[in-house]
N, C-alpha and C positions, 0 to 999 in steps of 0.2 A: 504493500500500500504506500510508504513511504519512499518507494524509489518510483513510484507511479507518479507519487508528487512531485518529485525533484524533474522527474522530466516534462510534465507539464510546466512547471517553472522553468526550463531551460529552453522551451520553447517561448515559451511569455517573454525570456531577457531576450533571444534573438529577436523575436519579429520588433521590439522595443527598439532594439537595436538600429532595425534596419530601415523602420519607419521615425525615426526621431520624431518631431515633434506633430505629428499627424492630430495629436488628441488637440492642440491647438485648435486646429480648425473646427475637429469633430463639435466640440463644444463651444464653437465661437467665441472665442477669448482673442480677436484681435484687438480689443481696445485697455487689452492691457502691456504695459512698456516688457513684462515678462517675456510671450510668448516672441513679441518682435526680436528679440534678444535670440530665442531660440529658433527661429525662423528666416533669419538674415544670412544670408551670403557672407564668408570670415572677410572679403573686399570691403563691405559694407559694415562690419562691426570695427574692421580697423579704422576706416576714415571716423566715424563717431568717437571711436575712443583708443588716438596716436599713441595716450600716453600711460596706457592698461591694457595694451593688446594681450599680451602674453596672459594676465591675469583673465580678462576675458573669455580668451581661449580655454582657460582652466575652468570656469563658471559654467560654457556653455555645453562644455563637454560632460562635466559632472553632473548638469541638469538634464541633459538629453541622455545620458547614460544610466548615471546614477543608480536610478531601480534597477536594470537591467544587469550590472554587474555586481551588486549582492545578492541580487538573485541566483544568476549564474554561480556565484562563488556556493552557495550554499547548496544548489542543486550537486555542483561535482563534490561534494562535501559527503553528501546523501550518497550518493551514488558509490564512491569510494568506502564503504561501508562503514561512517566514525558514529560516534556515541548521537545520540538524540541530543542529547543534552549537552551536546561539547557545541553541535549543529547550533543548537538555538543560540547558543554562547556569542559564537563567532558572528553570525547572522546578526544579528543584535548590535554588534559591537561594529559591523560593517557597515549597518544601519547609522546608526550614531554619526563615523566616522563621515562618510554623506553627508550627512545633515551640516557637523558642522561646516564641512570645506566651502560647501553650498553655503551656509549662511553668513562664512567671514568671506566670500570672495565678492557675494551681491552687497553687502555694508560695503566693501571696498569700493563696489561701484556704484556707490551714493545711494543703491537702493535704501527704503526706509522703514522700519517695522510699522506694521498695520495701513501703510499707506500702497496702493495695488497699480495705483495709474498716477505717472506724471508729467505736468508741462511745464515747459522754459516759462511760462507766462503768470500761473497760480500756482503757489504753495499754500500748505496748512499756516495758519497763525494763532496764537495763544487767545490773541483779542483784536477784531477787526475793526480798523478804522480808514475817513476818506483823509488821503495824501491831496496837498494844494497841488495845483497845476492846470488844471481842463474845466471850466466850462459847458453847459449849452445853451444856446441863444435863442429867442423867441421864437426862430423856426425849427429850434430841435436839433439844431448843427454842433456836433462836437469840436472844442476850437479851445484856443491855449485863454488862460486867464490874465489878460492884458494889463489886470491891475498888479498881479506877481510879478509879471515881467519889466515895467518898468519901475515895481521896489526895486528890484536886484540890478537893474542900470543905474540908479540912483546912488543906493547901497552896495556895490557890489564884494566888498570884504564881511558883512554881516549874513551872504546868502551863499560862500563856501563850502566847501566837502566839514563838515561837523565830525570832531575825534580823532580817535586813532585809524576807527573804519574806514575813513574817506564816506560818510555816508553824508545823505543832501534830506536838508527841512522839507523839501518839494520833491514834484517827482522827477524821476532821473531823468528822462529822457529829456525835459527840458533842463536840466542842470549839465545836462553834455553839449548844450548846443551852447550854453554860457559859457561854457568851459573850449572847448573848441572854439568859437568865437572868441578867447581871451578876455571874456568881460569877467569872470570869477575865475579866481585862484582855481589852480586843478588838473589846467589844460593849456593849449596854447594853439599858433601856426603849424602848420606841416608845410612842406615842402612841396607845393601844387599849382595849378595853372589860378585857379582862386587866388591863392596870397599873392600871385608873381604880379597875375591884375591889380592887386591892389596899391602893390609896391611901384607899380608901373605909374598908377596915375598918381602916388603921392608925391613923388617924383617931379611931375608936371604942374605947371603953372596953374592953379585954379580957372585963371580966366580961359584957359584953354581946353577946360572939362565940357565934353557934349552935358546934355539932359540924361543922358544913361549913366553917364561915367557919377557924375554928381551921384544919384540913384545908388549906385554901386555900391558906390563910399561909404554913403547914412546908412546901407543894409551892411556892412561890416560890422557897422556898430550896435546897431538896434535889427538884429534877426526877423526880432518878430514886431509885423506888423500891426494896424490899430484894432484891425479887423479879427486878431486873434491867429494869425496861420502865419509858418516858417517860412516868408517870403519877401518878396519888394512891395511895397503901397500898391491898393490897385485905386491907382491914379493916372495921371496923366504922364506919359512915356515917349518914348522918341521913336518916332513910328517909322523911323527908317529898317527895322527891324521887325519883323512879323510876334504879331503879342499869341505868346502862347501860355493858355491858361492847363494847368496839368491836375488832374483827378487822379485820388489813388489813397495808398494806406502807409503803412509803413514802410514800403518800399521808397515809394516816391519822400515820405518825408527822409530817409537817408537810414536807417536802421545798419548800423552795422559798418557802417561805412568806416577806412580808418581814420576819419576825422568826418564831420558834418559837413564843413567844405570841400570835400571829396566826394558827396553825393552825385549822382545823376543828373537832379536840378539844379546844383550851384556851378555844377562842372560845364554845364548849357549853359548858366547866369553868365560865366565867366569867360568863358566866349564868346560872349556878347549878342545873347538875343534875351529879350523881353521874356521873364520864365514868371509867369504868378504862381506858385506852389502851393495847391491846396492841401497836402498829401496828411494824413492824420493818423498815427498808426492806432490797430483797430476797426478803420472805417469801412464802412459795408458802398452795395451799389446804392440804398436809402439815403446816404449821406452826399453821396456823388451827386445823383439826384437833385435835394436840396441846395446842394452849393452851384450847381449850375443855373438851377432856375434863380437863385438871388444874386447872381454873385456876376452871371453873366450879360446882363442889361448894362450894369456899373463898367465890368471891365472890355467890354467888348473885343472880344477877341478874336484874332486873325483864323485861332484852332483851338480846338479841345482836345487835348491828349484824353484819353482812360488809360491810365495804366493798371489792367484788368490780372489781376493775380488770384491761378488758379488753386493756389492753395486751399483761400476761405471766403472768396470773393463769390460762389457762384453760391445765390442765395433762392432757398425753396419756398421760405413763410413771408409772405409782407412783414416788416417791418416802416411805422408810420411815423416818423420822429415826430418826438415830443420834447419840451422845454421840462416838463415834470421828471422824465423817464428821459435820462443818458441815454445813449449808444453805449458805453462801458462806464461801469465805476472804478476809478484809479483810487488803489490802497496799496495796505503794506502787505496785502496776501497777494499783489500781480494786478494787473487787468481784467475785469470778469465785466463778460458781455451782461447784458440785462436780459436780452433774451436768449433761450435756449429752446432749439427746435420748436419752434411756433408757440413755447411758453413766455409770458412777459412777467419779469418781475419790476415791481415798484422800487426797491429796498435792495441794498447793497447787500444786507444783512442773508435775505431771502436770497439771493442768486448767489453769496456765496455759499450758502449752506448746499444748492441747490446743486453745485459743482463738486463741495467734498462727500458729497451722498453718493456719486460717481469714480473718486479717489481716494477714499482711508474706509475703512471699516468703521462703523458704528457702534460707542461706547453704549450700548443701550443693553445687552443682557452679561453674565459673567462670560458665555462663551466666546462671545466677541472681545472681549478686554482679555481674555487669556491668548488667543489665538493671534493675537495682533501685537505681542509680543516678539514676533521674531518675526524676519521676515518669510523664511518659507512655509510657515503656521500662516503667516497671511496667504499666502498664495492657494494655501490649501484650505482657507475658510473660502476663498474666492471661486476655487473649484466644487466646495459643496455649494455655495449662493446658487450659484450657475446650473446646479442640478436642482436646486428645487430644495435639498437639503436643511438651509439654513435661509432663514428670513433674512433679507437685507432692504434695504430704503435705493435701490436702485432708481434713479428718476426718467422714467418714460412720458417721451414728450407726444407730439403729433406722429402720423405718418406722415413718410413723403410723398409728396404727389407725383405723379410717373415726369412732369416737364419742372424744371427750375424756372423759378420767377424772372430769371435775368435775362434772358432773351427779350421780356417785353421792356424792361430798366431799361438796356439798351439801345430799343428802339422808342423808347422816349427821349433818351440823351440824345440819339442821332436827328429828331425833330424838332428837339430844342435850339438846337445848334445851325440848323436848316431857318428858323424863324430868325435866329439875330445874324443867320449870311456868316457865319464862322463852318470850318470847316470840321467835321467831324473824327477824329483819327483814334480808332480802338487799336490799342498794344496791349497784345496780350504778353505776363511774365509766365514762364512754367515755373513751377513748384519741382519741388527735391521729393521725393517718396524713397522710402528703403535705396536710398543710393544712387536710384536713378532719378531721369527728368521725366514728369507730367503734362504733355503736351494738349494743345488744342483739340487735336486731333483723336484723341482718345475719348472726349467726350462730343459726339455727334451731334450737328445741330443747336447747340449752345448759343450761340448767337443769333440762330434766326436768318436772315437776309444782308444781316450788317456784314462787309466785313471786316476782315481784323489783319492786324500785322503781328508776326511773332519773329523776335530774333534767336538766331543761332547760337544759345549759350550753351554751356558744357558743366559741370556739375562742377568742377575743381572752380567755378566763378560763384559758389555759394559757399557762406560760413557755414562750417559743419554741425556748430553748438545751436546754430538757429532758424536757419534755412533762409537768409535774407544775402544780397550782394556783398561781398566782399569788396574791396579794391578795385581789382579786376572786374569784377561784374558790374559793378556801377559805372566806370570807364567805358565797358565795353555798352554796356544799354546808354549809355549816353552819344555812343558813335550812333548807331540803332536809330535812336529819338534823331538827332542830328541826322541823318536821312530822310526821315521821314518827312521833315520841317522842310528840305529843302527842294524833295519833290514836290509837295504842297504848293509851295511858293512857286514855284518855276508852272504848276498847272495852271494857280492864280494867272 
């Protein structure tokens, strides 16, 4: 009987074996950062993680292994004829040993007890509160808060990196563009066609500055305009040069770039065409929407870029901005959207609760607060959730509908843009997925009639920790944008 068993167990570790992470799928766990782990290409686990590869290597192999080789171990155990009891011994002890390799290799790689899913953009926090920085205006537009920003031109030694941390009273992302800009301690120049501009015309005689050059100047100094957005006044501009108004998220606001004057739009700024930046990172096509219909009568513009990023941009529920109800609440747990899957929350409080009911386990019975203890006790209350097992607060939102909303977003932008005589220009970015690029083309009919422009980027053009442009890829989508402006012009 017991060598009956060992061999049914030696069959169990091979096909284990041979199938690695197949129960992934079986039991749809792709939305946890685990199974991606165990399901990625080692090409793809080194670029995410240069500087743990080997350790990696060791996590993925003991996790996808694991059972299957104390299993094995105890079946030729059995079968070799040893004690029962020598059997459980060892079994037990190989068990163990598992477990822990398993548990100090995943801490090593930041994984975190009781928490199952994570993003670069929300963490857990002890006590949630909203960080200054963002705004929404009477028509529901996410936009920087104009009265933060010119304290900290005012003040600018009182609105520095605070501590030892280098951490910021406000939120970061506006505190990098102070800092990169050299208005607050922290940061400075880089060495780019932006500073060279600037250096170019300090150089020069004032009386000798065009209407853009002047422009140029005063956005060195003051980034952000009155209007709330990372940009030049949308005023009155020197129209020897085609006014291009740019939609988009964090991309177009510069995410990642190695200085903010190295972005996409200031790298166009700086060669010298009329760039209004509306880019907000966060912002949906609802937002786009909005800012063109207010934004575009004022600035009239020669073209409207979309820069359409397939990441998180292709949206399935209306969203209807509101002055009450953000686009996102900016705190100390990240970014969190208000709404989720065609849910809206009011309260920062409710949508963040609404996100960690999705990423940590629920301190709400004894077996949850025991199993959330370690992390692969989390993983394994997340595979009983998953069967039905154990109750959890999973938050299930709307279905989706078989078409995304964005096809007709877009053909709104393209009509709006038709009524004030500007030209309409969709760029699409692709998105990173497990390694690779996410093209247009992959999703059929997304656009509808409109068409789109996508440039030829290569995946070593995204930061790996985020999926947004690096250096290189902002350079390169600004060559990209820079075509495209001057086809436009030349059809003009």
């Amino acid at each position: 009987m017991l060598q009956r068993f060992a061999i049914i167990q030696l069959l169990i570790s091979l096909l284990l074996v041979i199938t690695s992470g197949w129960w992934c799928d079986l039991f749809e766990f792709y939305d946890t950062d685990l199974c991606w782990l165990l399901e990625s290409p080692y090409e793809a686990l080194q670029r995410a993680f240069p500087n743990y590869f080997r350790l990696v290597f060791l996590a993925v192999w003991v996790l996808r292994s694991g059972f299957a080789i104390w299993s094995l171990l105890f079946a030729v155990i059995v079968l070799a004829g040893k004690q029962l009891r020598q059997n459980l011994i060892l079994l037990v002890t190989s068990l163990s040993l598992t477990f822990l390799v398993a548990e100090f290799a995943l801490r090593k790689l930041s994984f975190e007890p009781g928490q199952f899913h994570y993003s670069p953009w929300v963490h857990p926090v002890d006590s949630l509160y909203i960080i200054d920085g963002f705004v929404t205006d009477n028509n529901g537009i996410l936009k920087v808060d104009t009265a933060l920003t010119n304290e900290i031109c005012k003040h600018p030694k009182e609105y520095g990196p605070k501590g030892d941390s280098g951490d910021w009273t406000y939120w970061s992302e506006i505190a990098h563009v102070m800092a990169d800009f050299g208005i607050v301690d922290g940061g400075g120049s880089v060495q780019n066609r932006f500073w060279q501009r600037q250096a170019e015309l300090r150089n020069m005689p004032s009386a000798d500055h065009s209407l853009q050059d002047s422009i140029f100047l005063s956005y060195t100094e003051h980034p952000f305009n009155t209007e709330g957005f990372f940009s030049i006044p949308f005023s009155v501009v020197d129209t020897a040069r085609p006014k291009v108004l740019l939609l988009g998220d964090s991309f177009t606001w510069g995410h990642s770039a190695q200085n903010k004057t190295s972005s996409f739009a200031n790298e166009l700024l700086a060669r010298g065409y009329n760039i209004f930046n509306t880019g907000v990172s966060g912002a949906d096509a609802s937002q786009y929407l909005e800012i063109l219909k207010k934004y575009g009568p004022l600035i009239q513009p020669d073209m409207v870029v979309c820069n359409f990023y397939l990441g998180n941009d292709v949206q399935y529920f209306e969203r209807i901005p509101k002055q009450e109800v953000p686009l996102a609440f900016h705190t100390n747990a990240g970014v969190i959207y208000s709404q989720h899957h065609g849910v809206q929350f009011t309260t920062a409080k409710a949508a963040y609760e609404n996100i960690m009911s999705n990423m940590a386990i629920p301190q709400t019975t004894v077996v949850n607060r025991v199993m959330s203890k370690t992390v692969v006790s989390t993983y394994a209350w997340l595979f009983c959730a998953k069967l039905g097992i154990i109750k959890h607060g999973f938050f299930k939102g709307k279905l989706y509908p078989e078409e995304p909303l964005t096809s007709r977003q877009i053909m709104e932008m393209s009509t709006i843009c038709d009524s004030l005589g500007a030209k309409f220009i969709l760029s699409v970015i692709p998105s990173v997925e497990d390694g690779r690029l996410k093209q247009v083309e992959q999703m059929v009919g997304l656009f509808g009639s409109v068409p789109y422009h996508q440039p030829e980027m290569t995946v070593d053009m995204y930061d790996q920790t985020d999926g947004h442009f690096n250096a290189a890829g902002h350079l390169h989508y600004a060559n990209h944008l820079e075509k495209l402006i001057l086809e436009s012009t030349s059809v003009q």
